[in-house]
N, C-alpha and C positions, 0 to 999 in steps of 0.2 A: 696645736703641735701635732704635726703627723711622724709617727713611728709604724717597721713593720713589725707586724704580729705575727709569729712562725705559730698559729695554731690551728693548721686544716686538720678536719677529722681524722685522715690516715696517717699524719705527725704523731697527734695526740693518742692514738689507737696503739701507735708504733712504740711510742713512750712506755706506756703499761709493759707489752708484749716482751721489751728488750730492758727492761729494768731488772737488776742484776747480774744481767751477762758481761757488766763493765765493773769493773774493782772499782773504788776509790781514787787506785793509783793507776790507770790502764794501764794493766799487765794484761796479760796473754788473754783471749778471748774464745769463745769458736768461730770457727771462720764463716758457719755460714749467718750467723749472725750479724758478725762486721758487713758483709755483704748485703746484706738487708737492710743493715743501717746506714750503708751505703747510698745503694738504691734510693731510698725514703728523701737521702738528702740531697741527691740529683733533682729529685722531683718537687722538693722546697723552694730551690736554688730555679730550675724552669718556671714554677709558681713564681716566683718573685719579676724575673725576665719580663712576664707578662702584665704584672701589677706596672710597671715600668713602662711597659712598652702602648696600653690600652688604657688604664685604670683611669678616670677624671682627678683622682686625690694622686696621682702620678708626680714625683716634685720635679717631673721636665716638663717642658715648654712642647706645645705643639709642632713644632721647628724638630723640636729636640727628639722627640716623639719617631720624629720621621727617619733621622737619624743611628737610634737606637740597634744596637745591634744583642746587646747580651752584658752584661755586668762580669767582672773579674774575681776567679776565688782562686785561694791555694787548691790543691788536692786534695781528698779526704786523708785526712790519719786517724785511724781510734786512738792513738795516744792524747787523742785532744778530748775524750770522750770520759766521762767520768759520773757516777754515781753514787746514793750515800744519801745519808739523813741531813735535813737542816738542822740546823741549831738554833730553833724558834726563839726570836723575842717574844717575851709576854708583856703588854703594855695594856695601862686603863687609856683608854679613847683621851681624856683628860690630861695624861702624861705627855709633857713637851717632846719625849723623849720617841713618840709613837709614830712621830709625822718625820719625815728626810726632806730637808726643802733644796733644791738644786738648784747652782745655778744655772742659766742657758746662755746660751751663743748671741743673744742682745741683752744681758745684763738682766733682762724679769727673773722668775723664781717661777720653781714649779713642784708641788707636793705632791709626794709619794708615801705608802704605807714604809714603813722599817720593818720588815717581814722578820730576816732574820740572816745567821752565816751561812756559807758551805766551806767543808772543807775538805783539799784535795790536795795530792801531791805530784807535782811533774819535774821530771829530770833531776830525782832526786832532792825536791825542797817544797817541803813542806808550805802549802798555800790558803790562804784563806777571804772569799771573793763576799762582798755585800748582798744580802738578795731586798728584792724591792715586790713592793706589788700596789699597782695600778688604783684608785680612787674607784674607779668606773668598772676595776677589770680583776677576775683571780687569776687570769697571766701574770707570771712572774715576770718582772724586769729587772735584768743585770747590767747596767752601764761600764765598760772598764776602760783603762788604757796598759798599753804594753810597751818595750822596746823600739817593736815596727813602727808606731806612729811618723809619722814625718819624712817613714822612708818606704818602705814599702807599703804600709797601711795609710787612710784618712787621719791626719796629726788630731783631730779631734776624737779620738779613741773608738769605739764598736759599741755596740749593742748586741745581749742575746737574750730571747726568752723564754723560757720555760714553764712547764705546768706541777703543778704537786699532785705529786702522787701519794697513794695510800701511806698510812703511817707516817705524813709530814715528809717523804722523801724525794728527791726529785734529781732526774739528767741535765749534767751540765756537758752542754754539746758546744764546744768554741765552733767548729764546722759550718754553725751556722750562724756563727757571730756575721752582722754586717755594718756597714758604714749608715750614722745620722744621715735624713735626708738632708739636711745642712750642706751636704758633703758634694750634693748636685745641686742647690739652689739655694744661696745666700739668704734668701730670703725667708725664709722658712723657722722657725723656733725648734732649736732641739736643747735638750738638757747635757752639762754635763759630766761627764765621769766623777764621781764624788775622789777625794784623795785616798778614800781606804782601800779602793780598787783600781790604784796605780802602780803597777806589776814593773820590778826591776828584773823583766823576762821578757825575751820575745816567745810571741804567740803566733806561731804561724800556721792561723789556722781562718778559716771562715775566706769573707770578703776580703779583697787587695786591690793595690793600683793596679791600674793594664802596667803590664811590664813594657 
């Protein structure tokens, strides 16, 4: 299974630097901050473009390749931007309860740690998203689905990832939520959205259809 991994050095650098300048509930920020956080995620979003456009683990076709022009996001919002403690599971290795098994887009299974929650608030409602983490990887993986799917976004929900930060705390950036490679090539295995992180909201935020 190929997923992208948002962890370049100046992401994860950026992470530390802007942790706690976002509430919980993005409220009001400094501006030159959001701007920086801005910045950071033009440059994710270009990084990505090029993972696409060059990469051999690329999920287009050489054809496709040729074709490629740029991928589709919303705008930045920091309302989509939030920070705050997880709310660690503590599980023995041996506990059924340690491992999340997913399903994917061809009916296999695929294990992930059960890390733990986040919780946050948008547009006035109280929210609470899964956090995952990787076999192989301490990147965080959040799988969700929203609203958008089916209309504006990929039906089969986003992905985003993140890193922990000091004190078990970490940025939940929708911004750079983006679409399974599924999403460009059937053929490909991706996992999906578990139910707990199927959001009666839209999210309009990260990756989109071209309009």
């Amino acid at each position: 299974m190929i997923r992208w991994i948002a962890k370049p050095l100046f992401l994860v650098c950026a992470f530390f630097f802007l942790f706690g300048s976002f509430s919980s509930q993005g409220d009001e920020t400094d501006q030159a901050l959001v701007a920086e956080r801005e910045k950071l995620c033009a440059e994710w979003r270009k990084e990505r473009d090029a993972f696409f456009m060059t990469h051999p683990r690329s999920p287009l076709s050489s054809e496709e390749k040729k074709r490629f022009q740029c991928l589709h996001y919303y705008s930045f919002d920091p309302k989509y931007v939030f920070s705050g403690d997880i709310e660690r599971y503590v599980f023995d290795h041996n506990n059924p309860k340690y491992h999340a098994t997913f399903l994917t887009n061809k009916g296999t299974s695929k294990r992930y740690i059960r890390y733990g929650r986040f919780h946050f608030q948008m547009d006035g409602k109280e929210l609470t998203i899964e956090v995952f983490k990787s076999l192989l990887s301490d990147s965080l993986f959040i799988p969700f689905k929203d609203k958008t799917n089916g209309k504006e976004t990929y039906e089969g929900g986003k992905y985003v990832d993140a890193v922990i930060l000091p004190g078990y705390k970490m940025i939940l950036d929708f911004n750079t939520g983006y679409f399974p490679v599924c999403a460009y090539n059937d053929k490909l295995v991706c996992v999906l959205p578990p139910r707990e992180n199927v959001f009666d909201v839209e999210i309009r935020a990260g990756e989109r259809n071209e309009r």
